[in-house]
Structures are given as structure tokens and as C-alpha cells.
C-alpha positions, 0 to 999 in steps of 0.5 A: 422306724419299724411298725410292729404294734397298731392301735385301732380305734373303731376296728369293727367297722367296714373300714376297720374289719378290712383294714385288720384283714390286711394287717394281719394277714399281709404283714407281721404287724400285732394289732390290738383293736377296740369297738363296742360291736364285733360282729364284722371282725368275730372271725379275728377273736382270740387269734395271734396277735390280734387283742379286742377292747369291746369297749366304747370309748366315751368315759374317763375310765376308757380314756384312762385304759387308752392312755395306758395302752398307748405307749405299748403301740407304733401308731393308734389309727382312729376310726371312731365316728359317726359317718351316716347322712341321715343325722346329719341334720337330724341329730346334729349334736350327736354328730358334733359329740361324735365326730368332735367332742367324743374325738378330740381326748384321743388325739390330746392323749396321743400328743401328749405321749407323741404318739403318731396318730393315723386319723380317718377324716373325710373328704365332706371337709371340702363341702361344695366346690368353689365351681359350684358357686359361679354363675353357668358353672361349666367346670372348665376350670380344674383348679376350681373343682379339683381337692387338693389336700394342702391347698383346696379351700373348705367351702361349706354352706349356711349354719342353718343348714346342719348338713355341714354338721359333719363336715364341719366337726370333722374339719374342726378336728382336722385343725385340731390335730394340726395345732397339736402337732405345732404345739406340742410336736404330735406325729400324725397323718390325716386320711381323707376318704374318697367313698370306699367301696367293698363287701362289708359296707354298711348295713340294710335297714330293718334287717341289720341296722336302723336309719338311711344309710349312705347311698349305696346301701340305700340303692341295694335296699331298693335293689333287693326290695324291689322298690325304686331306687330313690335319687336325689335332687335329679342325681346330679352331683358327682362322687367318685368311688374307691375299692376298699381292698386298694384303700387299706394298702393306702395304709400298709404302705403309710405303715411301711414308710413312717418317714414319708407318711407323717404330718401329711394330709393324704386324698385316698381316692380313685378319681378314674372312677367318677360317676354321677349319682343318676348314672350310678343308680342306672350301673347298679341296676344293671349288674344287679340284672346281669348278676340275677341273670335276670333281664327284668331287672334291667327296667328296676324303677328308679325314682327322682325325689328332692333333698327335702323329702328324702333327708328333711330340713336343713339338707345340702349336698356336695356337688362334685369330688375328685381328688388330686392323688398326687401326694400320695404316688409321689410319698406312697407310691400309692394310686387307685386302679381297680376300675369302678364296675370292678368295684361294684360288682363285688360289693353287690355280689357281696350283698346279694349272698349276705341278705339273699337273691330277691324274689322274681321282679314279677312279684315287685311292685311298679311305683314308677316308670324307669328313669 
């Protein structure tokens, strides 16, 4: 089976403008890419073999439009979702609309035309780790923290909670797709992303968007604004971060070989780069300094706030990420290795030159002492 046509759903986001970067660049694949907000991916328009729907897709005459054009692609990637923390428990019912309701006709379209289906889940389908949930909690056991894609356990916290609103929809999707596939014979394969970080990633808000983003964004706002970088709940719990450029390969190697990719569930992560959010604040404050040549900013205040006051009610973290990556070398011969300075360099630098070098932090204000 020969690749040659891509549906991309959500194309004009982070993911999405990288991804056709490197399809259309590295590869003789035609694209055709759908999202209501084009402005990562201006410089694609009107280019060979890239073909934009700006459109939402939420209405009986998109899904119509959708089906149509289906059958005319090799593979329909999906991207669309609502991916912010900051709603998780404040607009819960836009994120199961989103992340669910809103989903699941594309996945039903795409089975009954047995279309193959690349879908971008979420490694939060995994919610705390089974550790995280014994008394004195050590992590001496991996096979208690570790994520593995068809044996992990999804452990999520209370319904009052509506934290796990995301998780849980995208979770729901995952089993929906899985059913479709025993059902009635979709091809698919489930992404699970392990914090993809790049140029590109989000948005700052008041200058480009609205609400909190995720936590790296919300790190360079404060970096910027010379405000404390706010941490939550003593920055214990532990992520680990993946370069986007490394990320999309993940999936032009999935495109290359059809055969080893289809009806899997893949970890895309580098579990080299674990960090914990307290010693990632303290990294980005100090490439920020050294990318500044500014050594004042190596004393930038950071903060410690609790999950409440930052997020509000109903708010619950996951503790720890690392993702076995196995499947992925031995079906892909796909693994991570840009290392994570590496990673954060270049997304910080990216920042910098997109919203501008701070002023001196001599004119920022001290609101606290460092941590």
C-alpha cells in the first residue's frame, strides 16, 4: 500500500502546521487539510499539492463535504480537539462535546468507508499512575508507573473531579474507535502524545489567545512578562517532553509502512527526557537567561501556587509520565533522541523572536523570592 493522498483534520495547529511541513516537504505525499484558523499554516496556501477547507467541522453540511472527500485520500489523520488544561474542569461539557460528541461521526465516516484513521488521542488517557495510589509511594516498581500502550491500566480520579473530563472523553473515543474496528473492520492507528514540544506551540495569552495554556506557554508568558512563573502544587509531578520535529517523523514513518502501523496504539514520547515541573521552571529560566545573555534573569522569581487557585474546583493532576516506546522502534524503527535542553532551546528561542526580547529585568517587578 502507497500513501499519496492525506486528509488532515485540524491542520492548523502546532501539531497539524509541523506535520504538513514535513509532509510536503519530505515526501511526495498531497495533502488536503481542513481547520477553521489558518494562520500557522498561511505560508502552505495555494501551494502544489496542499488543498485548504477553512471550515469547522460541526455541522451535517461538513460532515457531508467530509464524506465525499474520503475516499479521494489514503489515510484521514485527525487532529481536532480541544487540548487546554484551563477548561478541563471549567467547561466540561465543551470538552466532551469537543473531544467526543464532535469526534466521533469522523471516526463512524471513516469506518464505514474503511478508511485508515490516524488519530491523535492523549497520553492523560492513562490519569495518575497505579504508584501514585499506595501508601509511601517510592516508584520502586516500573511495571506500576511505567505506560504501556496495550497493557497499562487507565486510572482516573472521581467524577467530582472534572479534571479527568478530557481524559475521559478521549479515552471514550479510543474505545470507540477500537469497537469500530471490530465491528466493522476500520483500519486505524491511535497516537498517544507525549508533550510535543517546538516553535509554533501554543499561544501567549492577551497578545494571541485567551485562557491558560499549558504549562510551557504559561512559563514563557511569565518569562516575558517578568512575572513569577507560577508552579503547581510544590512541582512535583513529573512529564516528559518530546521534540515536535522527532514527533511528525513518528508519523511519516507510520505512512511509510502502513503495514506495521495499522490497528496499533503507539507511545510517541522520549522518556530520556523526564523532568519534574519545579526543575522544569528552573531549566527555562535558565536558557532564558543564557539566550538573553542576561545574567539577572537567572534569579526570575518563581512561584509555588496550589492546584486550586491556579485551575480552580475540581482540579486533579497526573503524577508522573514515561512511556514505554518499545512498540514503536520494533514496528517504526522510530525512537526519540533529541535530548530535552535541546528541545527547550529552540521552542524559547522561537518565543522570544515571535513575541519580542523583554525589557531589562530591572524594570520587572519582584513578587517573590526565588525557589
Amino acid at each position: 500500500m502507497t500513501i499519496r493522498r492525506v486528509l488532515i483534520l485540524g491542520c492548523g495547529g502546532f501539531i497539524g502546521s509541523h506535520l504538513i511541513d514535513r509532509l510536503l516537504t519530505q515526501t511526495d505525499i498531497a495533502v488536503t487539510g481542513w481547520d477553521s484558523q489558518p494562520r500557522k499554516i498561511e505560508g502552505w496556501l495555494g501551494r502544489p499539492r496542499f488543498s485548504f477547507v477553512h471550515r469547522f467541522l460541526q455541522d451535517a453540511e461538513s460532515l457531508a463535504l467530509l464524506r465525499r472527500q474520503i475516499p479521494e485520500h489514503d489515510a484521514v489523520i485527525n487532529l481536532a480537539a480541544i487540548c487546554n488544561p484551563s477548561q478541563y474542569n471549567t467547561q466540561p461539557l465543551n470538552v466532551i462535546h469537543s473531544n467526543f460528541i464532535d469526534t466521533h461521526p469522523i471516526v463512524r465516516a471513516c469506518a464505514e468507508q474503511k478508511a485508515w484513521l490516524i488519530h491523535y488521542s492523549t497520553s492523560e488517557v492513562y490519569g495518575r499512575t497505579v504508584a501514585s495510589y499506595l501508601p509511601d509511594n517510592v516508584y520502586a516498581d516500573p511495571a506500576l508507573y511505567e505506560l504501556g500502550e496495550d497493557e497499562t491500566p487507565l486510572v482516573m480520579g472521581p467524577i467530582a473531579n472534572q479534571r479527568w473530563s478530557y481524559a475521559a472523553s478521549k479515552q471514550l473515543l479510543e474505545r470507540y474507535i477500537m469497537a469500530c474496528h471490530m465491528e466493522m473492520g476500520l483500519p486505524f492507528t491511535i497516537i498517544r502524545p507525549l508533550n510535543f514540544l517546538g516553535p509554533r506551540i501554543d499561544y501567549l495569552p492577551g497578545r494571541d489567545g485567551e485562557g491558560v495554556p499549558r504549562v510551557f506557554a504559561c512559563f514563557m508568558g511569565a518569562l516575558l512578562d517578568g512575572a513569577p512563573l507560577q508552579v503547581v502544587d510544590g512541582g512535583t509531578a513529573r512529564r516528559t517532553f518530546t521534540s515536535i520535529y522527532e514527533a511528525t517523523d513518528a508519523v511519516g514513518r507510520m505512512l511509510e509502512r502502513p503495514d506495521q502501523a495499522q490497528n496499533q496504539i503507539f507511545n510517541i514520547g522520549n522518556r530520556g527526557n523526564e523532568v519534574s515541573m519545579l526543575e522544569l521552571a528552573r531549566l527555562m529560566r535558565r536558557i532564558f537567561a543564557e539566550l538573553l545573555g542576561d545574567p539577572t534573569r537567572y534569579d526570575h522569581p518563581i512561584e509555588l501556587v496550589s492546584g486550586l487557585d491556579f485551575y480552580g474546583p475540581g482540579y486533579e493532576d497526573c503524577d508522573r509520565r514515561v512511556p514505554k516506546v518499545d512498540k514503536a522502534w520494533a514496528r517504526l524503527g522510530w525512537r526519540a533522541q533529541v535530548p530535552l535542553e535541546t528541545v527547550l532551546r529552540e521552542t524559547i528561542q522561537d518565543f522570544i523572536e515571535r513575541y519580542g526580547a523583554p525589557a531589562s529585568s530591572a524594570a520587572a517587578v519582584r513578587l517573590s523570592e526565588p525557589v
